[in-house]
N, C-alpha and C positions, 0 to 999 in steps of 0.2 A: 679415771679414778681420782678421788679428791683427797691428796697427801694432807691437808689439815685435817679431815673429818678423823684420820687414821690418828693421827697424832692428838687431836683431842680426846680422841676417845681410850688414848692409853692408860689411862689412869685406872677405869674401870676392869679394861681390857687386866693389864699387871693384876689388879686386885683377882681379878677370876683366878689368873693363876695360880700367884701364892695363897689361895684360898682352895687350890687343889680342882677348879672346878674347868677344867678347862680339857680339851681331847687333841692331842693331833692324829689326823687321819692317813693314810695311807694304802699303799696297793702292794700285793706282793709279786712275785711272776707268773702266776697264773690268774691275776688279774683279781681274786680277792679281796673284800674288803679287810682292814681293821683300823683300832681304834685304840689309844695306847692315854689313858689321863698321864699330864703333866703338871708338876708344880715349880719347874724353873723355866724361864725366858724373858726376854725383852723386846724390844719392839726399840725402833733407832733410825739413824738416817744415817747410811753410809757409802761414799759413792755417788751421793747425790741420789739415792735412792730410797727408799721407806721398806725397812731391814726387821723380820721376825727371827731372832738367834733362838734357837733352842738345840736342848743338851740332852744328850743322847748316848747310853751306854751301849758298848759292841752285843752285851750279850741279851739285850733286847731284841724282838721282831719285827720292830719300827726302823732300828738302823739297819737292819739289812734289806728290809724295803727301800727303806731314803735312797740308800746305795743303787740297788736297783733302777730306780724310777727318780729322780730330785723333785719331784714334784709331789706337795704336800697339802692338807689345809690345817688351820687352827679355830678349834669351836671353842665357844666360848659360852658358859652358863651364864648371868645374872645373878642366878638365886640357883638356891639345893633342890629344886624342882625337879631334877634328872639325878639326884646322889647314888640312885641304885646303878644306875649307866656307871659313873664316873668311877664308883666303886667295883662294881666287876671290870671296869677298862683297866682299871690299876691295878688289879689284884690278880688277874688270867692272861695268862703270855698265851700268844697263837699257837705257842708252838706244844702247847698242851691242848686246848681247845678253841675252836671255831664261835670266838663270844659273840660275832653278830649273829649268825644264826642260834646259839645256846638261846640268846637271853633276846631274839626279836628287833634287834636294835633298830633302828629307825634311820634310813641314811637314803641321800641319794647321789647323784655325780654330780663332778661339775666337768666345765668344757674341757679340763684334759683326764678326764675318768678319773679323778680322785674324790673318794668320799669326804661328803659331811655328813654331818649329825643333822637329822632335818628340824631338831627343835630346838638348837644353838642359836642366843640370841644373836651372835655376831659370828659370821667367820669370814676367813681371811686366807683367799688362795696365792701357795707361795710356790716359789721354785730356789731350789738351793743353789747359788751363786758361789758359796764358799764354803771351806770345810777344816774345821785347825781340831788335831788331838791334844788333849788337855796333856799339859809336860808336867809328869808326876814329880820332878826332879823341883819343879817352880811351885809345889802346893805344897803351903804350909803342914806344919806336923799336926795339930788338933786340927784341919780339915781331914786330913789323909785319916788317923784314929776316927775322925765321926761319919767321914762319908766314901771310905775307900778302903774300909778293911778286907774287901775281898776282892782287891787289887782292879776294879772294874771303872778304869775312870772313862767318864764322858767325851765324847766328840761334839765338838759345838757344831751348828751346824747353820749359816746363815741365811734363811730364806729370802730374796726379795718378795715383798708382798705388790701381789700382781693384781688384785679384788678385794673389795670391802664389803660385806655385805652385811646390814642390819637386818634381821629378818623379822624384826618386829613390826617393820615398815613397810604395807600394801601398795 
C-alpha cells in the first residue's frame, strides 16, 4: 500500500466527510452487514503508521460492532450520487431496521468480511489499533450544550488503514 497516495488524497477524502458523504461499514455478531454515514474523522500518521480516527457514540450499532469485530472500512462518496444511501445510513439505526436489505444497498466483502459500499469512490480497510473515551470533564461547555445534551459522548476510535482502494480505477 502506497502511504502517500493516502495521504494525498486526504483532502478530498476530509471534504467527503465533512460533506456528510462518507459510510463506515461494519459487521455485527452474526456476521451482518451495516452501514452507519459519518460526518467527523481524520486520517493521520501515528505510530508511523497511516491512522483513520473516527468518533463514535456508545449508543450507536456501529460501536458495538467496532467492539465486537475492530475491523472496519471507510466509503467514500465524491459527489451526492448515492445521498439517498447516505441518508437512510444516517437516519436508520440497525437496531430498528435491517437498511441494507430495507433499501437494497449495494456492498460487497473485503478479505477480512467487512463491508463496502460497492459504488464508494474510495475506501479504505481499517483495523482498530486504539480506542480513547472522550473525557466529558475536558469538553468545553458550548461543545457539551451543542453536541452532548443527551450525555452521549463519542469514543474515538483509531483505525490503522490497512488498503487504499480507488475504485474509479480498472
Amino acid at each position: 500500500m502506497d502511504n502517500n497516495l493516502i495521504f494525498a488524497e486526504s483532502q478530498k477524502i476530509s471534504e467527503s466527510i465533512r460533506s456528510g458523504r462518507a459510510l463506515i461499514g461494519s459487521i455485527n455478531d452474526k456476521n451482518e452487514p451495516n452501514f452507519m454515514t459519518i460526518g467527523w474523522g481524520m486520517i493521520g500518521n501515528i505510530w508511523y503508521k497511516p491512522i483513520f480516527i473516527t468518533y463514535i457514540r456508545p449508543s450507536r450499532y456501529t460501536f458495538k460492532n467496532i467492539n465486537h469485530n475492530p475491523y472496519f472500512t471507510l466509503n467514500i462518496f465524491l459527489n451526492n450520487k448515492h445521498q439517498d444511501i447516505l441518508d437512510h445510513c444516517g437516519s436508520i439505526s440497525f437496531y430498528d431496521d435491517n437498511k441494507i436489505k430495507k433499501f437494497n444497498i449495494n456492498h460487497q466483502y473485503n478479505e477480512n468480511n467487512i463491508p463496502f459500499h460497492s459504488d464508494a469512490d474510495i475506501v479504505l480497510d481499517c483495523k482498530v489499533i486504539y480506542k480513547q473515551n472522550l473525557d466529558k470533564n475536558e469538553v468545553k461547555q458550548n461543545i457539551k450544550n451543542k453536541y452532548y445534551g443527551n450525555n452521549d459522548y463519542h469514543t474515538s476510535f483509531y483505525g490503522e488503514i490497512l488498503n487504499y482502494r480507488d475504485q474509479n480505477i480498472s
